[in-house]
C-alpha positions in Angstrom: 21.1 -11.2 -3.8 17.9 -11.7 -5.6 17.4 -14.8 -3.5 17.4 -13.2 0.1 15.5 -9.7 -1.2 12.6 -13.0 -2.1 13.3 -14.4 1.9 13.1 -11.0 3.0 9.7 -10.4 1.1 8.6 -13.7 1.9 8.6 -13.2 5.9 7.7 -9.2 5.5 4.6 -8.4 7.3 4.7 -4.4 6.0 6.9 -2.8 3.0 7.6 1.2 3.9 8.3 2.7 0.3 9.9 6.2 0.3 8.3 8.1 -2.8 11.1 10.5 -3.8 11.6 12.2 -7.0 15.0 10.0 -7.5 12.2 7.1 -6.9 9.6 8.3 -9.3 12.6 8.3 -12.3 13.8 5.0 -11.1 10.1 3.4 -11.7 10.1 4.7 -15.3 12.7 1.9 -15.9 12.6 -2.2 -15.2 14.5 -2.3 -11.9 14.4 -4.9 -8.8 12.2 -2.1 -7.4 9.6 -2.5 -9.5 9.9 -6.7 -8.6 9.8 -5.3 -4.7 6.9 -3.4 -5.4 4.5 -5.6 -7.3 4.9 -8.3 -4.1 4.0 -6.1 -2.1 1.5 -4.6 -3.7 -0.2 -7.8 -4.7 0.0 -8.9 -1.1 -1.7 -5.4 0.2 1.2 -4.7 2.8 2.4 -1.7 1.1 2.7 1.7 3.0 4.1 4.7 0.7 5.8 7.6 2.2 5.5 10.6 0.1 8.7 13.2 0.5 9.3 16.2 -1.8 6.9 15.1 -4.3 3.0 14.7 -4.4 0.7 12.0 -4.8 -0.1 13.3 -7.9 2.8 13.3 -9.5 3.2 9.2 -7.9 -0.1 9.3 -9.7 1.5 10.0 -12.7 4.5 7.3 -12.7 2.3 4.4 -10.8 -1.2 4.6 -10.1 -1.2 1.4 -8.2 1.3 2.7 -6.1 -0.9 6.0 -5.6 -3.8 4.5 -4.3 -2.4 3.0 -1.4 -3.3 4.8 1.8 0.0 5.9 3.0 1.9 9.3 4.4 3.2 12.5 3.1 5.6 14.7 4.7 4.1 18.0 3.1 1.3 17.1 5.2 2.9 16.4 8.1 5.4 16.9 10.0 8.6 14.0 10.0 7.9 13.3 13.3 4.3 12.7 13.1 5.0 10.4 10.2 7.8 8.3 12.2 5.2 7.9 15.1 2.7 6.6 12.9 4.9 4.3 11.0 5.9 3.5 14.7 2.6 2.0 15.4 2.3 0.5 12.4 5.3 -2.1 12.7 4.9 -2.8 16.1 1.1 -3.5 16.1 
């Protein structure tokens, strides 16, 4: 498994990460996330999605993570945020 989540990385041009409270307790531990996440934050193609939480409290767990540029559904509506991460993939 660990071999095709590294193909998969490997031939990613964006990584969408959905911040989510069950997220932010997951990151507190080592986990295959954490692997996923440092690729693709060391190869600047990370987009996070923030839903029912804040940036602040992502802040909080990973500052790395936090100062991406990325989306919040508080902000903005689903919808808006599916269009947007529309564009993004298909640019």
């Amino acid at each position: 498994m660990l071999r095709e989540i590294d193909k998969g990385l490997a031939k990613s041009r964006v990584g969408i990460v959905l911040v989510t409270p069950a997220l932010l307790r997951r990151l507190t531990q080592e986990s295959i996330a954490d692997k996923e996440l440092s690729v693709l934050l060391a190869r600047e193609q990370l987009v996070p999605i923030v839903h029912n939480t804040t940036y602040e409290a992502l802040r909080e767990v990973s500052p790395m993570l936090a100062s991406r540029s990325g989306l919040s559904t508080i902000e903005e509506p689903m919808a808006n945020v599916a269009a947007k991460l529309t564009e993004l993939v298909t640019i």
